[in-house]
PyMOL Python script that loads the backbone (N, CA, C, O; Angstrom):
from pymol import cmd

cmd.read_pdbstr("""\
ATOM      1  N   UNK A   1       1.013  26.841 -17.892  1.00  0.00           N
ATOM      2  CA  UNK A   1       1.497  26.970 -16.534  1.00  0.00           C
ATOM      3  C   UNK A   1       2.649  25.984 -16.349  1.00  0.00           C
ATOM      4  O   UNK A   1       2.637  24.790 -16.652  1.00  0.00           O
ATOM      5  N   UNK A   2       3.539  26.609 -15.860  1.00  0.00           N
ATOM      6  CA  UNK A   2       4.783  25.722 -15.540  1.00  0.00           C
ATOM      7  C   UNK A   2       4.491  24.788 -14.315  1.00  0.00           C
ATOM      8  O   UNK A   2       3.856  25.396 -13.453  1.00  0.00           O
ATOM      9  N   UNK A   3       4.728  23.682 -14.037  1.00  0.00           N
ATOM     10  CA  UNK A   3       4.624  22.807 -12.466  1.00  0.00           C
ATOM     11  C   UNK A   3       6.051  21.982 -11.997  1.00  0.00           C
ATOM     12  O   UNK A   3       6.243  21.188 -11.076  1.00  0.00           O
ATOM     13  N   UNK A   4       6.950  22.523 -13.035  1.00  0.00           N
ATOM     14  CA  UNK A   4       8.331  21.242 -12.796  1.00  0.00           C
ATOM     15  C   UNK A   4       8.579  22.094 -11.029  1.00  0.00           C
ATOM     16  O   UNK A   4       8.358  23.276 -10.763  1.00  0.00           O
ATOM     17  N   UNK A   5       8.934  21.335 -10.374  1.00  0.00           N
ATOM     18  CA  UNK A   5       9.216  21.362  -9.191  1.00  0.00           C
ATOM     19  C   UNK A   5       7.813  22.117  -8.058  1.00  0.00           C
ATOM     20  O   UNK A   5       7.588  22.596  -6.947  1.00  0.00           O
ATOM     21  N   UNK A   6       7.457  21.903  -8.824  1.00  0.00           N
ATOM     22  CA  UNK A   6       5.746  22.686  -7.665  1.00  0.00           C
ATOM     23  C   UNK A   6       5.466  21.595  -6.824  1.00  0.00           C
ATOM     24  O   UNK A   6       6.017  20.530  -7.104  1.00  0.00           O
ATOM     25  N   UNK A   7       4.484  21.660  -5.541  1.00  0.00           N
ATOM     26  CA  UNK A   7       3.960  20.931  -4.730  1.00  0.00           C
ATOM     27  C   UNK A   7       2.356  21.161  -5.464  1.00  0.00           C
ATOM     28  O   UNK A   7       1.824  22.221  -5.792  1.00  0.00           O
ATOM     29  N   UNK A   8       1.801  19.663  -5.583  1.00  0.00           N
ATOM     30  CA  UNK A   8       0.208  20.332  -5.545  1.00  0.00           C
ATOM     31  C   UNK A   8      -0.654  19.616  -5.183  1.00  0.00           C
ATOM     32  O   UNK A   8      -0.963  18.550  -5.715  1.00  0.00           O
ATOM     33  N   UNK A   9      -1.181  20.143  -4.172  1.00  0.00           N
ATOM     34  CA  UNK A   9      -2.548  19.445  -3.048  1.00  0.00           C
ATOM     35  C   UNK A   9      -4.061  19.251  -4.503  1.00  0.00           C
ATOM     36  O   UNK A   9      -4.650  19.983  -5.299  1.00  0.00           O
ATOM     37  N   UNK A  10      -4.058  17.815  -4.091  1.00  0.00           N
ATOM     38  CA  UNK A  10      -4.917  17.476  -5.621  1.00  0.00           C
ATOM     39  C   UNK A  10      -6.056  16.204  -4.376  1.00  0.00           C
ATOM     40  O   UNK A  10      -5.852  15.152  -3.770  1.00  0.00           O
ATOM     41  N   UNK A  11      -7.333  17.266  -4.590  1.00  0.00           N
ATOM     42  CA  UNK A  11      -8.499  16.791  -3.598  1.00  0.00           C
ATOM     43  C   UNK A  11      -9.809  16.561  -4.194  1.00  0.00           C
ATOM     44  O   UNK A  11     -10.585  17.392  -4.665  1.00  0.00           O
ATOM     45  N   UNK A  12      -9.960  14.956  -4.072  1.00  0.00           N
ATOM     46  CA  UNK A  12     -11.201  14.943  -4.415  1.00  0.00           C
ATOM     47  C   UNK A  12     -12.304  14.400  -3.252  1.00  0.00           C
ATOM     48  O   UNK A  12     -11.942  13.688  -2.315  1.00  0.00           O
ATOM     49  N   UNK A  13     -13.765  14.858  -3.458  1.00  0.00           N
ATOM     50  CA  UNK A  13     -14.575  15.023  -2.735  1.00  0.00           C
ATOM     51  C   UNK A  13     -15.922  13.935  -3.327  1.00  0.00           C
ATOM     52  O   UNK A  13     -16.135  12.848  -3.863  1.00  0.00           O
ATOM     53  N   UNK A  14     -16.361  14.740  -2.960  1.00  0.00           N
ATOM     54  CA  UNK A  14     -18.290  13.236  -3.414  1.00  0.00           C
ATOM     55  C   UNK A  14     -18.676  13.605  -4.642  1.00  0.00           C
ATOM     56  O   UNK A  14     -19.898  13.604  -4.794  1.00  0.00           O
ATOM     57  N   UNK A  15     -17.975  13.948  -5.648  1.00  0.00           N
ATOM     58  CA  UNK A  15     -18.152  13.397  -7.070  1.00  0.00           C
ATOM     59  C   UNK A  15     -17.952  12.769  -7.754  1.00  0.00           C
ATOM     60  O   UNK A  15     -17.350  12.940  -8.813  1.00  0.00           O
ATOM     61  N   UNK A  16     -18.524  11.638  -7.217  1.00  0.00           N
ATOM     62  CA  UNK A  16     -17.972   9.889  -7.864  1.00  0.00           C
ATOM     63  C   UNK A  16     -17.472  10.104  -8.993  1.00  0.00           C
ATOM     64  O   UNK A  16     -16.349  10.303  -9.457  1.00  0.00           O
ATOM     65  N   UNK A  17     -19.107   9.984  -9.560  1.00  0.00           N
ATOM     66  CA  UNK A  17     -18.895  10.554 -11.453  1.00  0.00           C
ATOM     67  C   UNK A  17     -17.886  10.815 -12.012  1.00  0.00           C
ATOM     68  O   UNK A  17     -17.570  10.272 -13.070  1.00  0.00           O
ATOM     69  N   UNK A  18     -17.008  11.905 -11.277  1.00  0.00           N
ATOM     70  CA  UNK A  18     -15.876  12.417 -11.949  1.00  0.00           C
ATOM     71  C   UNK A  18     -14.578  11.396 -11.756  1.00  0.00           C
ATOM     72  O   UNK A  18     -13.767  11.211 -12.663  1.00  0.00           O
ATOM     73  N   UNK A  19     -14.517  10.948 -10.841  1.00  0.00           N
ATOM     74  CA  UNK A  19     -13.430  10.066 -10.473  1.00  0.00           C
ATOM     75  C   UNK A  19     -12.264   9.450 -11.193  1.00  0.00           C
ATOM     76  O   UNK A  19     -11.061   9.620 -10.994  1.00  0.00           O
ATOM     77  N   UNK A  20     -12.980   8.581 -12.209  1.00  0.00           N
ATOM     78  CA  UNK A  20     -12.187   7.530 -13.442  1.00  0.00           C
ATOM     79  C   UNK A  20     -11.795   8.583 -13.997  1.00  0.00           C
ATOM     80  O   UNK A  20     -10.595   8.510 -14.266  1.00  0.00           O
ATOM     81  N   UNK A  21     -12.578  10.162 -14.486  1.00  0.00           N
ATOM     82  CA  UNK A  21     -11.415  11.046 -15.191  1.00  0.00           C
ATOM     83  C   UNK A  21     -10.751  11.892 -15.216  1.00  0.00           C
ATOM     84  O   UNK A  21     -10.528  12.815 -15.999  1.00  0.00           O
ATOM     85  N   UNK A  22     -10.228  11.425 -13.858  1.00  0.00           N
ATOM     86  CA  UNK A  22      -9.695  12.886 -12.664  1.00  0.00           C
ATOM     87  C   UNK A  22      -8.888  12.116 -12.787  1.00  0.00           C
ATOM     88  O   UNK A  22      -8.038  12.631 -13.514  1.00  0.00           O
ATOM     89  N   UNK A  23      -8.520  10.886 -12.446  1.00  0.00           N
ATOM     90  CA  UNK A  23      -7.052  10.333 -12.748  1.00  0.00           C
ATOM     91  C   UNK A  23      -6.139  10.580 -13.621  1.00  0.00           C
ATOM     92  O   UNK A  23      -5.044  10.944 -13.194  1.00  0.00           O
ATOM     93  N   UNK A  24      -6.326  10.461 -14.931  1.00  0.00           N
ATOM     94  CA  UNK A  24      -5.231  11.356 -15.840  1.00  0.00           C
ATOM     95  C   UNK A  24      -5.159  12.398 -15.720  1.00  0.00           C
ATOM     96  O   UNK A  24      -4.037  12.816 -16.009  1.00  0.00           O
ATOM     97  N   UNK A  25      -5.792  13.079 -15.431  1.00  0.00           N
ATOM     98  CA  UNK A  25      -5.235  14.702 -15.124  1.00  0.00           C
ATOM     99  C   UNK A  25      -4.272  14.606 -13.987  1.00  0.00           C
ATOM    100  O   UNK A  25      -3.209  15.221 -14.074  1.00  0.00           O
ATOM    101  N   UNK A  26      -4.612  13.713 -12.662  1.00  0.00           N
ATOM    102  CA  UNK A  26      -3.521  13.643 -11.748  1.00  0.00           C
ATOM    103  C   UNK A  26      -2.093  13.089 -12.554  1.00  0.00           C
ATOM    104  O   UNK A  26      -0.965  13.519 -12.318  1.00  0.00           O
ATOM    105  N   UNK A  27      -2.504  11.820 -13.759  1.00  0.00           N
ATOM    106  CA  UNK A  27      -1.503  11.765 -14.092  1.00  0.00           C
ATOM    107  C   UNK A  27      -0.229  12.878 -15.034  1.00  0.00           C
ATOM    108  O   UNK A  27       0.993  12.981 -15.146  1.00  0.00           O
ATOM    109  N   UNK A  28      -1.447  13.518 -15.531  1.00  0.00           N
ATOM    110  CA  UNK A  28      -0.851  14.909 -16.646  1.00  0.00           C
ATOM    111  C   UNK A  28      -0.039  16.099 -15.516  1.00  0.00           C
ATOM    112  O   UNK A  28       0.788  16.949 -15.846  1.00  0.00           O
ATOM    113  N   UNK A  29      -0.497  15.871 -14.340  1.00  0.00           N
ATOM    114  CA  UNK A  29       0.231  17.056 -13.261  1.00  0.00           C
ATOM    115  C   UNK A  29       1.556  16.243 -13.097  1.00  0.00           C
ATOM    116  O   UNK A  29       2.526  16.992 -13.216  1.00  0.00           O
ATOM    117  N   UNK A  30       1.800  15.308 -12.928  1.00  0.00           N
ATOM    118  CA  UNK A  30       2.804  14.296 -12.468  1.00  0.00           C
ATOM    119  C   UNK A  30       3.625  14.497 -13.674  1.00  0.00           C
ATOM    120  O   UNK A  30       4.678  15.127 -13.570  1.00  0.00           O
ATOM    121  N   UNK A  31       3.240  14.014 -14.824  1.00  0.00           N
ATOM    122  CA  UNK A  31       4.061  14.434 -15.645  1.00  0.00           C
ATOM    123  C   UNK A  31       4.825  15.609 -16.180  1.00  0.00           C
ATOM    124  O   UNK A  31       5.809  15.641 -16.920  1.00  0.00           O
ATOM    125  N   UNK A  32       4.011  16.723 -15.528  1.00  0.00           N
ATOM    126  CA  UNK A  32       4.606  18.057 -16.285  1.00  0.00           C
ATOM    127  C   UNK A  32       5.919  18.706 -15.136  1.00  0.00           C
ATOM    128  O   UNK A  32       6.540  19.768 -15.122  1.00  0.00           O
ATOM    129  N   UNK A  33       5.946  17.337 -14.143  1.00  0.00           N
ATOM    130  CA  UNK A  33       7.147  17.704 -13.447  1.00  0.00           C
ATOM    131  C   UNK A  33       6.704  18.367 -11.600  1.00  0.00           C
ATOM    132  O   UNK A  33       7.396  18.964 -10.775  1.00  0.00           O
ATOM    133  N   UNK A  34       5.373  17.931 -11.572  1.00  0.00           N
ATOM    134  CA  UNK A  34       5.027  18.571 -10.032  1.00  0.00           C
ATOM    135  C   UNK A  34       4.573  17.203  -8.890  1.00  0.00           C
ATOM    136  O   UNK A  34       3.779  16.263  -8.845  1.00  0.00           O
ATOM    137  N   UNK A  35       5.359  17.656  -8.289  1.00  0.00           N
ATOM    138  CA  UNK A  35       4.463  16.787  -6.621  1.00  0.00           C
ATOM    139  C   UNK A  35       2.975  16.666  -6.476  1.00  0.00           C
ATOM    140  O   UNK A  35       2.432  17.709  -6.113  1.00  0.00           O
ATOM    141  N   UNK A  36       2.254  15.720  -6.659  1.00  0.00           N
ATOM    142  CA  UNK A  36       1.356  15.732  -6.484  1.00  0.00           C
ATOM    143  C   UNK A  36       0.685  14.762  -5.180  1.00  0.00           C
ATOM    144  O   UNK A  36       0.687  13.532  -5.231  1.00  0.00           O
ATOM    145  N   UNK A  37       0.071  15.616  -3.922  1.00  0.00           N
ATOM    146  CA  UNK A  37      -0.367  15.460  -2.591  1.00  0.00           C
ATOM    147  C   UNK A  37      -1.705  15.013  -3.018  1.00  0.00           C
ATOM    148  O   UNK A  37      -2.500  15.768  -3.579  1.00  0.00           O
ATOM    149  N   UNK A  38      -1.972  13.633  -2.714  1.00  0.00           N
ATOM    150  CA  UNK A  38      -3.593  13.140  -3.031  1.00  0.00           C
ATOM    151  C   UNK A  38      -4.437  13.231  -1.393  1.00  0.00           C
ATOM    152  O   UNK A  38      -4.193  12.667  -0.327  1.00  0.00           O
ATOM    153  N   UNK A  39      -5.331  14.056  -1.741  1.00  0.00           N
ATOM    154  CA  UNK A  39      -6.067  14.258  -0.517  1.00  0.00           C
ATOM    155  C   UNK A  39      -7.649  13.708  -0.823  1.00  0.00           C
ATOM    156  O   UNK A  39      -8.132  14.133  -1.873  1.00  0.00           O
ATOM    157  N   UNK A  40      -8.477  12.830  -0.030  1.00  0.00           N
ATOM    158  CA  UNK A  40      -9.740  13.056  -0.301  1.00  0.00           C
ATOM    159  C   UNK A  40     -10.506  12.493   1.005  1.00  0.00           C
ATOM    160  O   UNK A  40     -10.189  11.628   1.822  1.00  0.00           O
ATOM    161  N   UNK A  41     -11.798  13.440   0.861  1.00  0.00           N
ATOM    162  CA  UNK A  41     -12.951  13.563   1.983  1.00  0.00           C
ATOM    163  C   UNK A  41     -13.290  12.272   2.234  1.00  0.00           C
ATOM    164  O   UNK A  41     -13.190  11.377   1.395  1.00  0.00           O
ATOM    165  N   UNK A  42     -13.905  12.043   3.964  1.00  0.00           N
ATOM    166  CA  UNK A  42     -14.336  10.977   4.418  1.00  0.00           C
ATOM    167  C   UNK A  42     -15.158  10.040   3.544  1.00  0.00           C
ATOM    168  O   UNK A  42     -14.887   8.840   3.581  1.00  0.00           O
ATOM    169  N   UNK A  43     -16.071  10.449   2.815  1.00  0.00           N
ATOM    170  CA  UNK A  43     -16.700   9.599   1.857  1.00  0.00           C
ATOM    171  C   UNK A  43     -15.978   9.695   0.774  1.00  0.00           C
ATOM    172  O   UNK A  43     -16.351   8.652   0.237  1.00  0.00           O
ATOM    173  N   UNK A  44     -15.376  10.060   0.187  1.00  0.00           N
ATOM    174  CA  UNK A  44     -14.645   9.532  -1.423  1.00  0.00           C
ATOM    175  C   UNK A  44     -13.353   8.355  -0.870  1.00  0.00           C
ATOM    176  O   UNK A  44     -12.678   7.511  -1.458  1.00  0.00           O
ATOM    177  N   UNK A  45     -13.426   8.715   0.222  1.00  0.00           N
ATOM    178  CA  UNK A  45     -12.236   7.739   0.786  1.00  0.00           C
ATOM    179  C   UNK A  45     -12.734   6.172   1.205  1.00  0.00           C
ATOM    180  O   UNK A  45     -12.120   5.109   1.113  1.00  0.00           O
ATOM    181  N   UNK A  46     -13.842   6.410   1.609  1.00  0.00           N
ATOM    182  CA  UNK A  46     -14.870   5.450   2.909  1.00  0.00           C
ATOM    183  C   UNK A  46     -15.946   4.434   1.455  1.00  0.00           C
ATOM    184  O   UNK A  46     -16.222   3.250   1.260  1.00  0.00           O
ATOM    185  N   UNK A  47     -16.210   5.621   0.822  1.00  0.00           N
ATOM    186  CA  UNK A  47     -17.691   4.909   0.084  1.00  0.00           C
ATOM    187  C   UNK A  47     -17.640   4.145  -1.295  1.00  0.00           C
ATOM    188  O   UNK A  47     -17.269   4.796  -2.272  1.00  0.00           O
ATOM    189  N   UNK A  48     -17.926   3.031  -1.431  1.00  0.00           N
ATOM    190  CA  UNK A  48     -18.519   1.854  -2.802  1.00  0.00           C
ATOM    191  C   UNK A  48     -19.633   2.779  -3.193  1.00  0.00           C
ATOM    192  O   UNK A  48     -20.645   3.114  -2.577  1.00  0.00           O
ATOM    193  N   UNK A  49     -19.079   3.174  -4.647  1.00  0.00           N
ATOM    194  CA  UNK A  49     -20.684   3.740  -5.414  1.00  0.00           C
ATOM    195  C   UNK A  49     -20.728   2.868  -6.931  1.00  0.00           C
ATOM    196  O   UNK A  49     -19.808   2.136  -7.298  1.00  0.00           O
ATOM    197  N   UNK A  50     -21.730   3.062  -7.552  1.00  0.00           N
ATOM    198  CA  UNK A  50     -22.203   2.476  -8.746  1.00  0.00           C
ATOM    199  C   UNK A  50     -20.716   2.864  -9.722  1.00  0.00           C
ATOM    200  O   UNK A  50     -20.566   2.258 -10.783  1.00  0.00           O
ATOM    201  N   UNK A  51     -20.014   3.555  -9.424  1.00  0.00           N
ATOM    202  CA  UNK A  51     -18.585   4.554 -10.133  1.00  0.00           C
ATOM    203  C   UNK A  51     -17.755   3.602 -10.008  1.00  0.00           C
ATOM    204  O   UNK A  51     -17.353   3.239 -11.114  1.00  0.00           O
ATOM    205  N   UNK A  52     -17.283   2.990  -9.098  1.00  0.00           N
ATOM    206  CA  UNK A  52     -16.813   2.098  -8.491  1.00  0.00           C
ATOM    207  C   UNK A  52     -16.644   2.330  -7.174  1.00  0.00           C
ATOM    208  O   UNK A  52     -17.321   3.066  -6.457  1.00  0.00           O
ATOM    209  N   UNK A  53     -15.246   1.342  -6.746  1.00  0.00           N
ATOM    210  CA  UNK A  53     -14.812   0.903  -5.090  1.00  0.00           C
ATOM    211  C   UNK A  53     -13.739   1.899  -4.721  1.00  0.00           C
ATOM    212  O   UNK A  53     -12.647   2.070  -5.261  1.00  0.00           O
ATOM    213  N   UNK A  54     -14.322   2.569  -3.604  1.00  0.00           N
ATOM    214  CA  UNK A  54     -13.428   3.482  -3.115  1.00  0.00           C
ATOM    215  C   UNK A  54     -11.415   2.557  -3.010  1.00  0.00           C
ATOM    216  O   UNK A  54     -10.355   3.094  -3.329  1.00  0.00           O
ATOM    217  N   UNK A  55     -11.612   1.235  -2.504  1.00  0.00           N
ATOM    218  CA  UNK A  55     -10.021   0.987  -2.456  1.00  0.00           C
ATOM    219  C   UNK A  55      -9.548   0.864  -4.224  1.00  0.00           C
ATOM    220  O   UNK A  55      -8.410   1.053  -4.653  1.00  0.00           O
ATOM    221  N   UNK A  56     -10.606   0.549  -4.937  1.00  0.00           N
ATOM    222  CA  UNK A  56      -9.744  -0.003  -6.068  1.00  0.00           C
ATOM    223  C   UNK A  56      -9.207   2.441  -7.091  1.00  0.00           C
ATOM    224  O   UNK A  56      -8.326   2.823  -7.861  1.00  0.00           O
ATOM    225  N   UNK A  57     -10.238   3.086  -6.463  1.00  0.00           N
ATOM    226  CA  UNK A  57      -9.066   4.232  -6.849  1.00  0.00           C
ATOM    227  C   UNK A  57      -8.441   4.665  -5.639  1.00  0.00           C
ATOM    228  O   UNK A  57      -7.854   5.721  -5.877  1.00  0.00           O
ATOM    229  N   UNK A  58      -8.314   4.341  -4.518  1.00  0.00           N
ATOM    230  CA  UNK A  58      -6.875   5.002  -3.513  1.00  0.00           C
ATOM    231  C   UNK A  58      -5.869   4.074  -3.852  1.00  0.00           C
ATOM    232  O   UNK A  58      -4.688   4.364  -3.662  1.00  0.00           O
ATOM    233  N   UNK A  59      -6.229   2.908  -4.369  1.00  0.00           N
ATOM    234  CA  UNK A  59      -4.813   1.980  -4.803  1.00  0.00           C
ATOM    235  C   UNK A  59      -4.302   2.712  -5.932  1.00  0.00           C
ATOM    236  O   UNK A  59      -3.101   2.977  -5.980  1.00  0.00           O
ATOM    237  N   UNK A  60      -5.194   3.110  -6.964  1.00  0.00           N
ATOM    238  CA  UNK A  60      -4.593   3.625  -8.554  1.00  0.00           C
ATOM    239  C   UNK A  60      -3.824   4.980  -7.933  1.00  0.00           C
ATOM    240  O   UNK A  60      -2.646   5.256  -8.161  1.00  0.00           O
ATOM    241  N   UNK A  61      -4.523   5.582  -7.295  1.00  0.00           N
ATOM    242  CA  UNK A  61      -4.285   7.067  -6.850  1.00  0.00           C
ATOM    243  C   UNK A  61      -2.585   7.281  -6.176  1.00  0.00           C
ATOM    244  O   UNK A  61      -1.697   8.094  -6.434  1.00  0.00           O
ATOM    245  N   UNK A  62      -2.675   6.166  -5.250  1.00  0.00           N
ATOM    246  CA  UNK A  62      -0.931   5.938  -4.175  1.00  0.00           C
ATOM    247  C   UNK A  62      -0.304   5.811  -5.536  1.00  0.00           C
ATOM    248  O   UNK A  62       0.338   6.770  -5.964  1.00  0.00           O
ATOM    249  N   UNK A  63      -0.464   4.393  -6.470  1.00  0.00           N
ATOM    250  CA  UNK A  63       0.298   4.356  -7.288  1.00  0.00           C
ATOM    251  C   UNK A  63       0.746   5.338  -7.894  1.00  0.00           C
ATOM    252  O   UNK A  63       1.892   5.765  -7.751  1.00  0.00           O
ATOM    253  N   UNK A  64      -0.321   5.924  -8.826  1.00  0.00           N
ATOM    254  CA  UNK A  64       0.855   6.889  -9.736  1.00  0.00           C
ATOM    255  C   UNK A  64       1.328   7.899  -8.816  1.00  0.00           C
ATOM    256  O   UNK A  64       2.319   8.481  -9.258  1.00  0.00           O
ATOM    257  N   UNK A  65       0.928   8.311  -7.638  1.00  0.00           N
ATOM    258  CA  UNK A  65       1.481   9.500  -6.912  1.00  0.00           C
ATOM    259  C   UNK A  65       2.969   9.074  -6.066  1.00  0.00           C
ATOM    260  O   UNK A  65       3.999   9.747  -6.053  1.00  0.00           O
ATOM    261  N   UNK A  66       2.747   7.856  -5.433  1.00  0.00           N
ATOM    262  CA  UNK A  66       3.919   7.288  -4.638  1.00  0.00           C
ATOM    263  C   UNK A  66       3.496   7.527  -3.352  1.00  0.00           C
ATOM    264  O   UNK A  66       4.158   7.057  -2.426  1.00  0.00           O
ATOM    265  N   UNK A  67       2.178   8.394  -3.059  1.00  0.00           N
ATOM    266  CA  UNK A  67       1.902   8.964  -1.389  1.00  0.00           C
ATOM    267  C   UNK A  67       0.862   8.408  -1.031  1.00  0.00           C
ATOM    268  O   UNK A  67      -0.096   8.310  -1.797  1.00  0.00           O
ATOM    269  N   UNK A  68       0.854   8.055  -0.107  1.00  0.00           N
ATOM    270  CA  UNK A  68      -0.475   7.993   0.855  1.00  0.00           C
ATOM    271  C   UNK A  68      -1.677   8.998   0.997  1.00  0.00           C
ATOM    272  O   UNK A  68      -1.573  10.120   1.492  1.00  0.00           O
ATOM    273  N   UNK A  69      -2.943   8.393   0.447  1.00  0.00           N
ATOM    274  CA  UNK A  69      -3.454   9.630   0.101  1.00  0.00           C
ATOM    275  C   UNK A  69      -3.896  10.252   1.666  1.00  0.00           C
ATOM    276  O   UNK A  69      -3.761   9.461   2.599  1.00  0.00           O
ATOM    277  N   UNK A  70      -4.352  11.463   1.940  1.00  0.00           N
ATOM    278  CA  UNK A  70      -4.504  12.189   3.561  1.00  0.00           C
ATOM    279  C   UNK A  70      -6.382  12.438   3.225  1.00  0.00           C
ATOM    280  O   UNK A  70      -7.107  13.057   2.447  1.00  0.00           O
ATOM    281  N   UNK A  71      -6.499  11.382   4.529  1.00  0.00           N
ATOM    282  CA  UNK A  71      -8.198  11.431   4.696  1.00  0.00           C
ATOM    283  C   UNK A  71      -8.329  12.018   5.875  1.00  0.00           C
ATOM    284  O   UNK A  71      -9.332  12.729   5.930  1.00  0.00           O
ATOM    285  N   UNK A  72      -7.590  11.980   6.987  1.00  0.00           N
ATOM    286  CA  UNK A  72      -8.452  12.682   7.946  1.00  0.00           C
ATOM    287  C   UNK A  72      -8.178  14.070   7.992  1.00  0.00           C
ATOM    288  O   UNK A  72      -7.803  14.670   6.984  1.00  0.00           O
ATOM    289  N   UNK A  73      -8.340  14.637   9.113  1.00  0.00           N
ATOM    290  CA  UNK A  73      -8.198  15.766   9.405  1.00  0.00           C
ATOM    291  C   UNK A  73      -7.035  15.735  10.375  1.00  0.00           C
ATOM    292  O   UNK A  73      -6.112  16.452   9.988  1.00  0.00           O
ATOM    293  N   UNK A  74      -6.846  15.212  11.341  1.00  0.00           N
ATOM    294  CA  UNK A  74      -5.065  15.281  11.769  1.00  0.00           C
ATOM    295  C   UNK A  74      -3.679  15.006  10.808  1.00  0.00           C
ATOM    296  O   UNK A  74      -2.528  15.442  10.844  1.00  0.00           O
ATOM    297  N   UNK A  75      -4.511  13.919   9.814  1.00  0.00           N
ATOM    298  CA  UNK A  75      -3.060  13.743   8.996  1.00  0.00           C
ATOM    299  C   UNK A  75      -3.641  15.349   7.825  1.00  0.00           C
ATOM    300  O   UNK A  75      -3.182  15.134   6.704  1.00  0.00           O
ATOM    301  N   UNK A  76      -4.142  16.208   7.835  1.00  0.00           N
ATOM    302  CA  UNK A  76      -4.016  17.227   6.939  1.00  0.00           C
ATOM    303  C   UNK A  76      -3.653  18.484   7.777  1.00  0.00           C
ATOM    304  O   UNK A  76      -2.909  19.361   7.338  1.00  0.00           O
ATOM    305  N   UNK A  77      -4.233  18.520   9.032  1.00  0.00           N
ATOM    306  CA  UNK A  77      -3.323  19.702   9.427  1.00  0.00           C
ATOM    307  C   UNK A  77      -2.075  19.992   9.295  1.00  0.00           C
ATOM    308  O   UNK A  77      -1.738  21.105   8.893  1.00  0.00           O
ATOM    309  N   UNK A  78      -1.088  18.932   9.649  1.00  0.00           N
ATOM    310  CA  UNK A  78       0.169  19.534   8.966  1.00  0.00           C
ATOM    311  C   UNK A  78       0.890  19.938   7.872  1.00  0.00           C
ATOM    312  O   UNK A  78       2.053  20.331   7.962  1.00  0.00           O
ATOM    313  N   UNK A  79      -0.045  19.830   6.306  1.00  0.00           N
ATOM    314  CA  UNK A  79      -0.124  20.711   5.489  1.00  0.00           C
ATOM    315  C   UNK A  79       0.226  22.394   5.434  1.00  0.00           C
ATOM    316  O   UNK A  79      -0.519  23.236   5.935  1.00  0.00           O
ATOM    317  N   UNK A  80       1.342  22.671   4.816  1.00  0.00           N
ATOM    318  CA  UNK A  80       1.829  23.845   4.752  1.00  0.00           C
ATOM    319  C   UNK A  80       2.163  24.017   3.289  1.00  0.00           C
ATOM    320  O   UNK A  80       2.300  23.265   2.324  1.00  0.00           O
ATOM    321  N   UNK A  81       2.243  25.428   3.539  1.00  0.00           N
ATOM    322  CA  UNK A  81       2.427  25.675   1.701  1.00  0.00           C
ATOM    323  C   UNK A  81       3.826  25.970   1.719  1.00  0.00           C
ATOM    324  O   UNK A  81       4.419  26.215   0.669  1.00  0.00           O
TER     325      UNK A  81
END
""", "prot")
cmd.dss("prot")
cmd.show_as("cartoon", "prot")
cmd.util.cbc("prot")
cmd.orient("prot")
């Protein structure tokens, strides 16, 4: 799949677990040339689990993306494709 110039809404939710290796893949989208929009739910945003600390991945997450990731629901309504 091609992504050089794509937008892509990249959302994670309450699967801690997965977290630490969902990041390189955000990083592998970034690289293949696409925008990548970090979005995630009130608790992946909000919650400390045994996975780790919710700030120490929205810090990794802004970084490689450059964006602010969108937790609520007013900052996502204006989402358009």
């Amino acid at each position: 799949m091609k992504l050089e110039g794509k937008k892509v809404g990249f959302a994670m939710t309450g699967s801690f677990c997965t977290f630490k290796s969902t990041i390189p893949k955000i990083k592998a989208i970034i690289d293949e040339g696409a925008e990548v929009i970090p979005i995630m739910s009130f608790h992946a945003y909000e919650l400390d689990t045994k996975f780790g600390k919710a700030q120490d991945f929205i810090r990794e997450i802004e970084e490689i993306t450059g964006k602010k990731i969108i937790h609520t629901i007013p900052d996502a309504e204006p989402i358009r494709s």
